[in-house]
C-alpha positions as CSV (number, residue, x, y, z in Angstrom):
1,X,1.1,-155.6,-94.9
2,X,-1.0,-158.6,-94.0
3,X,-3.9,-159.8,-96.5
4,X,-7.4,-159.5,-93.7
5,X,-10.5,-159.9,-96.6
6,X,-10.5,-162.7,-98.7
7,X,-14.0,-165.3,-98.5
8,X,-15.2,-167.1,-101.6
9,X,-17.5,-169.4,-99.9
10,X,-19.1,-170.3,-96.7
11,X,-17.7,-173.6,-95.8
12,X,-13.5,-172.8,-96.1
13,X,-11.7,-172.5,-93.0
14,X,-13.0,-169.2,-91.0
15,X,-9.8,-167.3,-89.4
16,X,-11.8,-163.8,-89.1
17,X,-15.3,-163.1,-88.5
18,X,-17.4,-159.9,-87.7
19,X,-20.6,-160.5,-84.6
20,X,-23.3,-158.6,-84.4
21,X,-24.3,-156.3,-81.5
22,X,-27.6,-156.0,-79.6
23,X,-27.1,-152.4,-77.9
24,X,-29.9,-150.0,-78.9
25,X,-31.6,-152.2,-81.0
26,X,-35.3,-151.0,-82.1
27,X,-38.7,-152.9,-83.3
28,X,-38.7,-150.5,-86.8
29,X,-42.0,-148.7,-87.1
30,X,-44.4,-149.9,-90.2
31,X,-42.9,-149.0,-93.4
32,X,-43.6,-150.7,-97.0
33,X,-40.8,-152.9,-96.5
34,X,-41.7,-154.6,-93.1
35,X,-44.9,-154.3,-93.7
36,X,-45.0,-157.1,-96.5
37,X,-42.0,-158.7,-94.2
38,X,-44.4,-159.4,-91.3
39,X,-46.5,-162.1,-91.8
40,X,-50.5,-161.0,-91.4
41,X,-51.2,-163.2,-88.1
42,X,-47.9,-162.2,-86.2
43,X,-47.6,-160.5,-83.0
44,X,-45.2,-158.0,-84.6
45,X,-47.3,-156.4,-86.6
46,X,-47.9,-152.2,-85.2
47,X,-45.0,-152.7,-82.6
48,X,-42.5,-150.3,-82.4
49,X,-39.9,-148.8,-80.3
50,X,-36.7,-149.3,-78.2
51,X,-36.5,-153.5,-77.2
52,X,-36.3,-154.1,-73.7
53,X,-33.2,-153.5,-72.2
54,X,-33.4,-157.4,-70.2
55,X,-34.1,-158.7,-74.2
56,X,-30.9,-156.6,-75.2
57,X,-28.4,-157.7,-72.5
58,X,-29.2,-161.4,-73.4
59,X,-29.2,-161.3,-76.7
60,X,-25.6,-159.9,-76.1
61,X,-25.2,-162.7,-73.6
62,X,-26.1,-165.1,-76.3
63,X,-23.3,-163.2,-78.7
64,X,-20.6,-163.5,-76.2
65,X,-21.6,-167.1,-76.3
66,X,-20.7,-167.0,-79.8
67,X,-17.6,-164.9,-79.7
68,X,-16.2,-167.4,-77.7
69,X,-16.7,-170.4,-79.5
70,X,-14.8,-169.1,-82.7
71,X,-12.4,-167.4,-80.7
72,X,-11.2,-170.6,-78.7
73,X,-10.9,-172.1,-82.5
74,X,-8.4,-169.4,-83.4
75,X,-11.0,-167.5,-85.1
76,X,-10.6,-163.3,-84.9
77,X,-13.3,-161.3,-84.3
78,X,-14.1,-158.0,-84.7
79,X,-17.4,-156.2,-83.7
80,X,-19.4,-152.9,-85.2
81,X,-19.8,-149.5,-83.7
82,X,-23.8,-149.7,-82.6
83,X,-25.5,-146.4,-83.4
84,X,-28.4,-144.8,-81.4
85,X,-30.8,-146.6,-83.3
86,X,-33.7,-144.4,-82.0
87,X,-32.5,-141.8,-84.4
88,X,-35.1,-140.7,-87.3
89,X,-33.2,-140.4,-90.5
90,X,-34.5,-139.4,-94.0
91,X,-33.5,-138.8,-97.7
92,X,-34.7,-136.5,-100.2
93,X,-37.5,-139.5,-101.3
94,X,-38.3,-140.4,-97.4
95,X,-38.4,-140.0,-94.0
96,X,-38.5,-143.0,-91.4
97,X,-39.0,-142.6,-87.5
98,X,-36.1,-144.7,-86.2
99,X,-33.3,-147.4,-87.9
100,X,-32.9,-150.5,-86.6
101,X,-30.1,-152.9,-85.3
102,X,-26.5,-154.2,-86.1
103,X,-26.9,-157.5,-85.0
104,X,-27.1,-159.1,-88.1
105,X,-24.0,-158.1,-90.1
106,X,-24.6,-160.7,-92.1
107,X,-27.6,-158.6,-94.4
108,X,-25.8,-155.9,-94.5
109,X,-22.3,-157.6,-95.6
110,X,-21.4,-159.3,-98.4
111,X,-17.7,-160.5,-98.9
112,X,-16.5,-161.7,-102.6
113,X,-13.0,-162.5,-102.4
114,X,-10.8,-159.2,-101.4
115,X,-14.0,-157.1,-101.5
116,X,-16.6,-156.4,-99.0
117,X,-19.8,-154.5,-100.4
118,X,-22.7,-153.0,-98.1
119,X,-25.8,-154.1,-99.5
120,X,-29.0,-152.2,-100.8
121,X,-31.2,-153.4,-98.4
122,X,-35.4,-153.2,-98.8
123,X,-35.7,-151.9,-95.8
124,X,-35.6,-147.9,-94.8
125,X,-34.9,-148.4,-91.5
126,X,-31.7,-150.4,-92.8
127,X,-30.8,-147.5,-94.7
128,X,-27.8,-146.1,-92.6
129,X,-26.8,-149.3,-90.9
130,X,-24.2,-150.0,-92.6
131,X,-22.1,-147.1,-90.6
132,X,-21.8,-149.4,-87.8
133,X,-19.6,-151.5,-90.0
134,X,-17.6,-148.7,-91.3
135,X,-15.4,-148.0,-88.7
136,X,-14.1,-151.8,-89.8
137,X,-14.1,-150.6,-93.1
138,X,-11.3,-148.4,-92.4
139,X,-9.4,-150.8,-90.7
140,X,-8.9,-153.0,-93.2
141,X,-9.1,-150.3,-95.6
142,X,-5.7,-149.2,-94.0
143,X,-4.0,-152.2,-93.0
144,X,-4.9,-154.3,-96.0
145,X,-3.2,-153.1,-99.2
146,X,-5.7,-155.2,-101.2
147,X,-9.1,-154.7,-99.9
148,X,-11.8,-153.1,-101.7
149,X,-15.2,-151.4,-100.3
150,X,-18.0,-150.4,-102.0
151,X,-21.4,-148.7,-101.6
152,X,-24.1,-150.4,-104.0
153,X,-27.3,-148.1,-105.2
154,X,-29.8,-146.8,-102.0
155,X,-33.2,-147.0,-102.8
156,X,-36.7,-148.1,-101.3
157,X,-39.4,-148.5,-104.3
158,X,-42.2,-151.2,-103.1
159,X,-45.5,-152.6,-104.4
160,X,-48.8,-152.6,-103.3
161,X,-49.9,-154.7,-100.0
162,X,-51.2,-157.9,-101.1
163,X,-53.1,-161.0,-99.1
164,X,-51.4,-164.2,-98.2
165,X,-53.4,-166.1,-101.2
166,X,-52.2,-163.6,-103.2
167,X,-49.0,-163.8,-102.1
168,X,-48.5,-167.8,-102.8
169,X,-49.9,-167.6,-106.1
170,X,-47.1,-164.3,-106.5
171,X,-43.9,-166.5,-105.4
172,X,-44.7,-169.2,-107.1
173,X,-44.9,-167.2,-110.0
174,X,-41.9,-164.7,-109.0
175,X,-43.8,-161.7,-109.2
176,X,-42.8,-160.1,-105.8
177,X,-44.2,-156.7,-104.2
178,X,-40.7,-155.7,-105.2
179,X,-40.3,-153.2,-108.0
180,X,-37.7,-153.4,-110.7
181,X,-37.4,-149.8,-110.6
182,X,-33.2,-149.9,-109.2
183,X,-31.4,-152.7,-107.9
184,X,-32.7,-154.0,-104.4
185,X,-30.8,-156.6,-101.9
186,X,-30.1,-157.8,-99.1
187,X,-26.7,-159.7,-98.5
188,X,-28.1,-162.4,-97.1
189,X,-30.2,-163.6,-100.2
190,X,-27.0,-164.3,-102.0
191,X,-25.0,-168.0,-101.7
192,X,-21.3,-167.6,-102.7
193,X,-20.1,-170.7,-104.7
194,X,-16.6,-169.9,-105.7
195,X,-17.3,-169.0,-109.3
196,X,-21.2,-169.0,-109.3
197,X,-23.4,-167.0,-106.8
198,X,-26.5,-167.9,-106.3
199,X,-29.3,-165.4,-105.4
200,X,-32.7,-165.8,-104.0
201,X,-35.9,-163.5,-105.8
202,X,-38.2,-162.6,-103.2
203,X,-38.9,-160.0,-100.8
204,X,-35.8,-158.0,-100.4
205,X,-33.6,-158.7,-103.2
206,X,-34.8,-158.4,-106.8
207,X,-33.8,-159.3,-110.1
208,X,-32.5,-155.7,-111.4
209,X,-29.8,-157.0,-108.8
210,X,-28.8,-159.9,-109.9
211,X,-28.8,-158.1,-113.3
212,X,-26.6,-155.2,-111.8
213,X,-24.4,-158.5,-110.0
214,X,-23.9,-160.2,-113.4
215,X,-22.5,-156.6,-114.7
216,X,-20.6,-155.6,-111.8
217,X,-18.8,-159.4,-111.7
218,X,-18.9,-160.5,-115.5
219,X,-16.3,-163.3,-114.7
220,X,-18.9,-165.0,-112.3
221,X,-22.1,-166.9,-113.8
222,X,-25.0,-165.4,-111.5
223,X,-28.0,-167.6,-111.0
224,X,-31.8,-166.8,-109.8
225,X,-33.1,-169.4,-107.6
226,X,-36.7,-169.0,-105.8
227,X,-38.6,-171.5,-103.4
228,X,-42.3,-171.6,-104.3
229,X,-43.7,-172.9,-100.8
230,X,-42.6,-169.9,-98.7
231,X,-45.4,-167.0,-98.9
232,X,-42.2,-164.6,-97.0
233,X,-39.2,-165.2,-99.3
234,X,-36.4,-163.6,-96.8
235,X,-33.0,-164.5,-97.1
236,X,-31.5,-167.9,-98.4
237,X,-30.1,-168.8,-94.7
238,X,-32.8,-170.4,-93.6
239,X,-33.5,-172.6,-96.5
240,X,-30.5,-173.5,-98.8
241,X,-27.7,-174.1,-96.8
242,X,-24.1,-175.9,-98.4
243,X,-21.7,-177.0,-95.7
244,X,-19.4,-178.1,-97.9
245,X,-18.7,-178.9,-102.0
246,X,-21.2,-181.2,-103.0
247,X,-23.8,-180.8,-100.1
248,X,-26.3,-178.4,-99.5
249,X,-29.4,-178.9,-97.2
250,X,-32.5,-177.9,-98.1
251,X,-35.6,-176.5,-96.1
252,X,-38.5,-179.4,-96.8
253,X,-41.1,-176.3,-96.7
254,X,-39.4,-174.6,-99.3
255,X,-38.0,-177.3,-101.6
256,X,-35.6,-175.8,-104.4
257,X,-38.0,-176.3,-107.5
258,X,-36.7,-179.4,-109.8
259,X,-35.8,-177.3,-113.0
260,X,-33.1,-175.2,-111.2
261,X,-31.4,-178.6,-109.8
262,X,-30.1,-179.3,-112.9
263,X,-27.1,-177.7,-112.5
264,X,-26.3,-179.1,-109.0
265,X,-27.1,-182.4,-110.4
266,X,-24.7,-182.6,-113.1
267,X,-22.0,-181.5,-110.7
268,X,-22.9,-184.2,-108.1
269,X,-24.1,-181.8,-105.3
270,X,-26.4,-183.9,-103.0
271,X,-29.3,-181.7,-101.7
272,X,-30.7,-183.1,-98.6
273,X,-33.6,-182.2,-96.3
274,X,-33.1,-180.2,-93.3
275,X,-34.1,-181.6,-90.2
276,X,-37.1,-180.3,-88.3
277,X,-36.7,-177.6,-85.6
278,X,-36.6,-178.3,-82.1
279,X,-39.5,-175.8,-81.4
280,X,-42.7,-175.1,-83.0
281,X,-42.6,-171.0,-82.0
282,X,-40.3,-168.6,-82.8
283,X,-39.1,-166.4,-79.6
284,X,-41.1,-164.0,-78.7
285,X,-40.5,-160.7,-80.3
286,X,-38.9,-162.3,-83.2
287,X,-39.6,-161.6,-87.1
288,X,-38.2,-165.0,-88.2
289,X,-39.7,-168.5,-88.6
290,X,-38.4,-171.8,-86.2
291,X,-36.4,-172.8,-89.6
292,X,-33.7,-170.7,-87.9
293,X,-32.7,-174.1,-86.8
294,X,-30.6,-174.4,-89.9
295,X,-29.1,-171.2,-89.7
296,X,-25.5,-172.6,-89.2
297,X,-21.9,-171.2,-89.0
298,X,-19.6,-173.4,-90.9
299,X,-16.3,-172.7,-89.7
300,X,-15.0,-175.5,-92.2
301,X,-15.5,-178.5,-94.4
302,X,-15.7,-180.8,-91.5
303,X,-16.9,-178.4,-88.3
304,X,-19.9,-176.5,-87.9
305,X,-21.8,-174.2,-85.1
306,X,-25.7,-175.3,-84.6
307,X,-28.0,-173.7,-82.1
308,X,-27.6,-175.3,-78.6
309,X,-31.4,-176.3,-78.3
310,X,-31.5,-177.7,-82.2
311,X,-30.9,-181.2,-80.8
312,X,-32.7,-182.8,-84.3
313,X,-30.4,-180.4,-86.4
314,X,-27.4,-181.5,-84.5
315,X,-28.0,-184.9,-85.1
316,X,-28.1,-184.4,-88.4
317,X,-24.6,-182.6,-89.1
318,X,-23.5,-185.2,-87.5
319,X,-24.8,-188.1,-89.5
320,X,-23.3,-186.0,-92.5
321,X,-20.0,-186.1,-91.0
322,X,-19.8,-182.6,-89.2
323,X,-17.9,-182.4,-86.1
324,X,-20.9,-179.9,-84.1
325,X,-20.6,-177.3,-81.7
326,X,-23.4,-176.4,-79.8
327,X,-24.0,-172.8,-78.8
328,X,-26.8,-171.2,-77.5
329,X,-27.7,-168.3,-79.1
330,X,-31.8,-168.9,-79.3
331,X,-32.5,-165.4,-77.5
332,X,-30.7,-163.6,-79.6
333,X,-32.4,-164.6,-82.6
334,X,-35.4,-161.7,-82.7
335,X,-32.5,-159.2,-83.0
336,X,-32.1,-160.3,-86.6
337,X,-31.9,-164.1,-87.1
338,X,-29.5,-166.9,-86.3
339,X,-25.6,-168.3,-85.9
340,X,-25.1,-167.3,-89.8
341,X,-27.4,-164.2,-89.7
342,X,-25.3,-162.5,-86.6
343,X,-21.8,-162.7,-88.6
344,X,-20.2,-161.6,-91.8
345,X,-17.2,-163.3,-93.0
346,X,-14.1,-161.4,-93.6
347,X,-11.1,-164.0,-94.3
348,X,-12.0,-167.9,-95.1
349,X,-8.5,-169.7,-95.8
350,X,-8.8,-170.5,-100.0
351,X,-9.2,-169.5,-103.6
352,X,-12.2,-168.7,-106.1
353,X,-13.0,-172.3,-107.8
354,X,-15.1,-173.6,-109.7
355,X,-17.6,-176.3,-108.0
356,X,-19.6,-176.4,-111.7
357,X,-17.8,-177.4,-113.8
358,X,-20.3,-179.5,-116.0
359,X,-22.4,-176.9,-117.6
360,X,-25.6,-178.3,-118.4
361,X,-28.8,-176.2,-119.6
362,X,-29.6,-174.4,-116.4
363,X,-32.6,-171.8,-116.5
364,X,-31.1,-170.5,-113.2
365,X,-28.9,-168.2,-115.4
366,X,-29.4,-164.6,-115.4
367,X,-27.8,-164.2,-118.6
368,X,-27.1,-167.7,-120.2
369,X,-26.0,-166.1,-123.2
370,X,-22.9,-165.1,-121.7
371,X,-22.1,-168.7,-121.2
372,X,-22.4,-170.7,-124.4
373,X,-20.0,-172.3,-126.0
């Protein structure tokens, strides 16, 4: 039986990827979650219902745009199940009016080595999503002798609302609307690195996770990272992005504070600034900010996917020696974000390394004890 899972990082050759779908997708009623997601001036805030069905069939269009780029590179890909997302669902702690989407695979997903976990997202409307995947789940389950699944803790405990000074002064600080009552995450706030993982605090993802992440993989050194200038600390996609070892770019909103480059500097990882976005708005109906532009699909050390209209991003891989493929995927992006956002890795050609080698002091450490000499 042939080995499908294996992904250590997110720049070794892709051979098999999962893409999102658009069907059925919903704008989630108010909850505690997307309520301290939406930023206070945006258009979003009170929608709710089914997206238009013209909105839907592009955003697919863009997908297939997608699918076919990786799949004329020898790339497989598999798709989820959509769900009727219009469905109310509830727990025994609450009860939300509709779900939400399964364009994004990529919060929902999170594949270490031969094992692919569905997170424990923020959100309730997220709750059930990952049963769009499952049917996946099983396949490999059954054609891949080695391939592990798991379920991490469901939960939804949030803070209070706060203002947007409020808020700034908060992430600076790391004190998020997010309780510490379980472990909270979303997939996407977590950077695999080989032997380290990297995992953004913010908004959906808190530290009882990366505590519960240092437990569950003790043979890993888990880090805390944060990024003081965004007020709406979502997901590390968007802001700390490595195409390959020893380069990572870097949002220039949302610079990675100098303390926790220690550890990148001592293992001669250049951090460069991301280029500015082609546009200045977001598309309309869409939760996430224009630094989409650097939501990129490596699909290895020397090739990567860039949004079509991201002609200053492009320009960039380039200059950093990345062969780039344009593909157009902008009006897919307020179905759950961009190129990276919309798939989930689940084989990368490669092996678990270690790209730190020099171990310096590094307050990024969630348990630094575990790593002295």
């Amino acid at each position: 039986m042939a080995k499908i899972v294996n992904s250590w990082n997110d720049w070794d050759p892709l051979k098999r990827v999962i893409v999102g779908r658009c069907d059925n997708s919903m704008i989630p009623p108010e909850e505690p979650a997307t309520s301290e997601k939406v930023p206070v001036d945006s258009e979003m805030r009170g929608m709710w219902g089914l997206r238009p069905l013209r909105t839907v069939e592009r955003g697919n269009e863009c997908l297939e745009n997608l699918v076919k780029a990786v799949e004329e590179r020898g790339v497989v890909v598999d798709r989820p199940t959509p769900l009727q997302w219009n469905q109310a669902i509830g727990t025994p702690d609450f009860r939300n009016d509709s779900m939400m989407t399964c364009m994004p695979p990529r919060d929902i997903l999170l594949t270490v080595g031969n094992e692919i976990m569905a997170s424990a997202n923020s959100f309730r409307c997220r709750y059930f999503e990952y049963l769009a995947y499952w049917p996946l789940m099983k396949q490999y389950f059954d054609e891949d002798p080695a391939f592990l699944t798991d379920r991490s803790y469901k939960h939804n405990y949030y803070d209070e609302k706060i203002t947007l000074e409020e808020r700034l002064v908060r992430t600076a600080n790391k004190d998020f609307v997010t309780t510490e009552v379980e472990p909270m995450w979303d997939a996407a706030d977590l950077m695999r690195m080989g032997k380290d993982i990297f995992i953004q605090h913010g908004l959906t993802t808190n530290r009882a996770a990366m505590d519960w992440f240092q437990r569950y993989y003790p043979e890993y050194r888990v880090h805390a990272v944060n990024f003081p200038g965004d007020p709406y600390p979502i997901h590390i996609d968007a802001t700390f992005v490595p195409l390959r070892p020893g380069l990572i770019i870097n949002n220039p909103h949302r610079p990675l504070p100098e303390p926790q480059r220690a550890i990148f500097e001592a293992n001669d990882w250049q951090i460069v600034e991301a280029a500015q976005p082609a546009h200045t708005e977001p598309p309309a109906l869409c939760y996430s900010s224009v630094w989409l532009s650097m939501n990129c699909l490596v699909l290895d050390p020397k090739t990567v996917i860039v949004e079509a209209s991201e002609v200053y991003q492009q320009e960039q891989m380039d200059k950093l020696g990345m062969n780039v493929i344009p593909v157009d995927l902008r009006d897919a992006y307020p179905f759950g974000g961009g190129l990276h956002c919309s798939t989930a890795d689940v084989y990368r050609e490669g092996e678990c390394l270690d790209y730190f080698p020099n171990r310096v002091k590094d307050c990024t450490l969630i348990h630094p004890e575990m790593w002295e000499d």
